[in-house]
C-alpha positions in Angstrom: 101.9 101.9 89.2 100.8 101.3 92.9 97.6 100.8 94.2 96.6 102.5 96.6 95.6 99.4 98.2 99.1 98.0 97.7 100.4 101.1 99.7 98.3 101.0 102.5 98.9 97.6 102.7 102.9 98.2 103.1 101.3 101.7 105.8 99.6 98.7 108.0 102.7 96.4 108.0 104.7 99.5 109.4 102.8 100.2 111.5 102.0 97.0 113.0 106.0 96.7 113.2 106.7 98.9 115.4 103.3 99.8 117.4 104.5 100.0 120.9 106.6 103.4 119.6 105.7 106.7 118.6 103.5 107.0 115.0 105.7 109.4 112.7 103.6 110.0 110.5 106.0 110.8 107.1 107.8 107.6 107.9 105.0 105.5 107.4 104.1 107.7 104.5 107.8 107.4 103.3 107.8 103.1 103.9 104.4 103.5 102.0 105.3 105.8 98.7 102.3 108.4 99.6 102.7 111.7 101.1 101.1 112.6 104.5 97.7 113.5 103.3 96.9 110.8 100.4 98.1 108.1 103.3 95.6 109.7 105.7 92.7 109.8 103.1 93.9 106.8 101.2 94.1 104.8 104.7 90.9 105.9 106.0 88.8 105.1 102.8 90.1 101.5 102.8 90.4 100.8 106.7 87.7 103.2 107.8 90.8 104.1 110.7 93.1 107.0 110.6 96.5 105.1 111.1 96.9 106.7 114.4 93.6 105.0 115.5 94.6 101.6 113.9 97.6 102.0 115.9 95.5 102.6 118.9 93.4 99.6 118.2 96.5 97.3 117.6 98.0 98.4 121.3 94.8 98.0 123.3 94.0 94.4 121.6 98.1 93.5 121.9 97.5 94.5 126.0 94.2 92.6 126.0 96.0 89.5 124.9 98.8 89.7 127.4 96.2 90.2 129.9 94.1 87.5 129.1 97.1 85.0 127.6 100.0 85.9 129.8 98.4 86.6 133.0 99.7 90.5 132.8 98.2 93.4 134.8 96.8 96.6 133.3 99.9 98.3 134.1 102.4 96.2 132.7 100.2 95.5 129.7 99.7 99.4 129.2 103.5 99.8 129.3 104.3 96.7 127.4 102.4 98.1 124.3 103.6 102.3 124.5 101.3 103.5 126.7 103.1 105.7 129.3 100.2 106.7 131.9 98.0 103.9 133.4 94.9 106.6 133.3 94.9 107.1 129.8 95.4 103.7 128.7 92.8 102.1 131.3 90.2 105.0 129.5 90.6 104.2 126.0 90.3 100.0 126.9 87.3 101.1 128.3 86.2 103.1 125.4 87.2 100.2 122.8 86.4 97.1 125.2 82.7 98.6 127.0 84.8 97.7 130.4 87.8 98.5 132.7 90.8 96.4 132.3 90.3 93.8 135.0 86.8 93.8 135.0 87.0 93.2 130.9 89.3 90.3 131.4 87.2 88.8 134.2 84.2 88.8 132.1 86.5 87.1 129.3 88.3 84.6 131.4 84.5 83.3 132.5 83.3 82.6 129.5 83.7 79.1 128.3 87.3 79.3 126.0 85.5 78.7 122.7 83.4 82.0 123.3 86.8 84.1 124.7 87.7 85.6 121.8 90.7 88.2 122.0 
């Protein structure tokens, strides 16, 4: 039988493959053998993230890295990883990253590179 480890583990690399698009929910659950609710407990207990959250996480640290790496603004890098309004993608970096978009990568890109950590 699966673990529940196992499944979640197959839940993150689903969702990590296609994180730019909409989270459905019962697909990941589907790609993961769990129903809705156990992959929302289940996912939760071991990554202490709902997967929508995760998801969240993966986007806003995905646009900090084109920012930082690529040389990317906050609106392209908000687009790039699914976000449709530059508002609510510039207000949940803040939320995760203590700073605005270009005021975060400033801060980042003055640090000497060993301490610039993405």
């Amino acid at each position: 039988m699966d673990s529940h480890l196992n499944q979640v583990s197959r839940a993150i690399a689903a969702i990590r493959k296609g994180f730019q698009g909409q989270l459905r929910i019962d697909e990941i659950a589907a790609a993961s053998g769990m129903s809705a609710s156990s992959l929302h407990a289940h996912f939760k207990a071991i990554t202490r993230m709902t997967p929508l959250e995760y998801q969240k996480r993966l986007r806003l640290q995905e646009a900090r890295r084109l920012m930082l790496a690529d040389g990317a603004n906050a609106g392209n890098a908000g687009y790039a990883v699914g976000y449709d309004s530059p508002s609510q993608f510039s207000r949940e970096y803040r939320r995760l990253f203590g700073a605005p978009p270009r005021q975060d990568i400033e801060r980042l890109q003055a640090m000497p590179d060993s301490a610039a950590a993405y």
